[in-house]
C-alpha positions in Angstrom: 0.0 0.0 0.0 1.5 3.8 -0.8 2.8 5.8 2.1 0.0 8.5 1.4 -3.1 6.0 1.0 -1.6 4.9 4.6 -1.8 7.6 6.2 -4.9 8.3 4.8 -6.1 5.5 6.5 -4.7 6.6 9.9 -5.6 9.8 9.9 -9.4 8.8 9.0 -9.3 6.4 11.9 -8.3 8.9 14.1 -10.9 11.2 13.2 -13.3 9.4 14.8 -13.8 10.1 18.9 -15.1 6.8 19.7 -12.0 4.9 17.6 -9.7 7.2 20.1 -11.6 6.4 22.8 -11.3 2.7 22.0 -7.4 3.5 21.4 -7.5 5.1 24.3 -8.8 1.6 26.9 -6.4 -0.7 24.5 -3.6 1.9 25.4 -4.1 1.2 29.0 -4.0 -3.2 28.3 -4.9 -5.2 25.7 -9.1 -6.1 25.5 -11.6 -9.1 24.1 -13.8 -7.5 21.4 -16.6 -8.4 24.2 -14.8 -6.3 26.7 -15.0 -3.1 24.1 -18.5 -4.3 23.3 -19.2 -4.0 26.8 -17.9 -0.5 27.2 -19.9 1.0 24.8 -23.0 -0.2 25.7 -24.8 2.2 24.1 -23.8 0.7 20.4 -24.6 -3.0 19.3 -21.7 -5.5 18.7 -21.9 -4.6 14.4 -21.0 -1.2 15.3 -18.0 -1.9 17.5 -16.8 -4.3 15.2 -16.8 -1.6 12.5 -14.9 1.0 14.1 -12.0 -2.0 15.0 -11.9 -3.2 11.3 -11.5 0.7 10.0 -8.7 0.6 13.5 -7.4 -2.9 11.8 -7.3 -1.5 8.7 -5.2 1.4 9.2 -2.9 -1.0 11.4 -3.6 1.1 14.7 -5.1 -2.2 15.9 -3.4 -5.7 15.8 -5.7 -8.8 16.3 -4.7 -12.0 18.4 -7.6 -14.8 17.8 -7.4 -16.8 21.0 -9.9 -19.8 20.7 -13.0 -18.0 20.6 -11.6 -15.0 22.5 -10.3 -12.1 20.0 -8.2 -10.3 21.6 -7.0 -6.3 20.5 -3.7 -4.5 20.7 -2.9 -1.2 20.3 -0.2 -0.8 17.9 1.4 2.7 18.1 3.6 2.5 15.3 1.8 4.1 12.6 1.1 7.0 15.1 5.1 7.5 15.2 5.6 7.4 12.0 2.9 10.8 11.7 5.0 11.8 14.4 8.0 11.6 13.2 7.0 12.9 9.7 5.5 15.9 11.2 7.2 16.8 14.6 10.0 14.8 15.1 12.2 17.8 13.8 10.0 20.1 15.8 11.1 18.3 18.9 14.7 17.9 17.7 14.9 21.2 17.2 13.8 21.8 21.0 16.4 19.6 22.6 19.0 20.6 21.0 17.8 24.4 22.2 17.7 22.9 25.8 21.4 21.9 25.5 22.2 25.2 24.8 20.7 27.0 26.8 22.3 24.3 29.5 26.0 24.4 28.3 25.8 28.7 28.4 23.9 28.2 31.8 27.2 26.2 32.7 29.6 28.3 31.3 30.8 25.6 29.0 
């Protein structure tokens, strides 16, 4: 798949509050797709299941079959990768500003 159509893919399933919020429980430990299911009880099973195959899909979500258990894991990678394409050198820039500022608080 092409970097960009990636990242389109990310960036779609991020849009999304409740795919963050499901982000944010797997982000805590890893969770059955009943365990999700059972957090948003306020949507039926079909409609969690769609929001973790667009999560699968843009590789934010790995999948672990168990027996009958499915169990999901956040996979962070793809976020880094935005991160690194779009503030990695923001931060760099930062740190290294940080050791200056410490070497002429030193006198070095």
């Amino acid at each position: 798949m092409p970097r960009e159509e990636k990242y389109d893919l990310i960036l779609k399933a991020l849009g999304n509050s409740l795919r963050r919020e499901i982000l944010d429980l797997l982000k805590v430990r890893s969770r059955t797709t009943g365990e999700l299911v059972q957090r948003f009880k306020q949507l039926d099973r079909c409609t969690v299941m769609q929001h973790l195959r667009a999560l699968v899909k843009a590789d934010l979500v790995i999948v672990k079959r168990e027996g009958r258990l499915r169990w999901n894991y956040i996979n962070p990678l793809p976020i880094k990768e935005l991160h690194d394409r779009w503030i990695g050198s923001y931060a760099d820039d930062a740190v290294d500003l940080l050791a200056r500022m410490k070497r002429e608080i030193e006198g070095y």
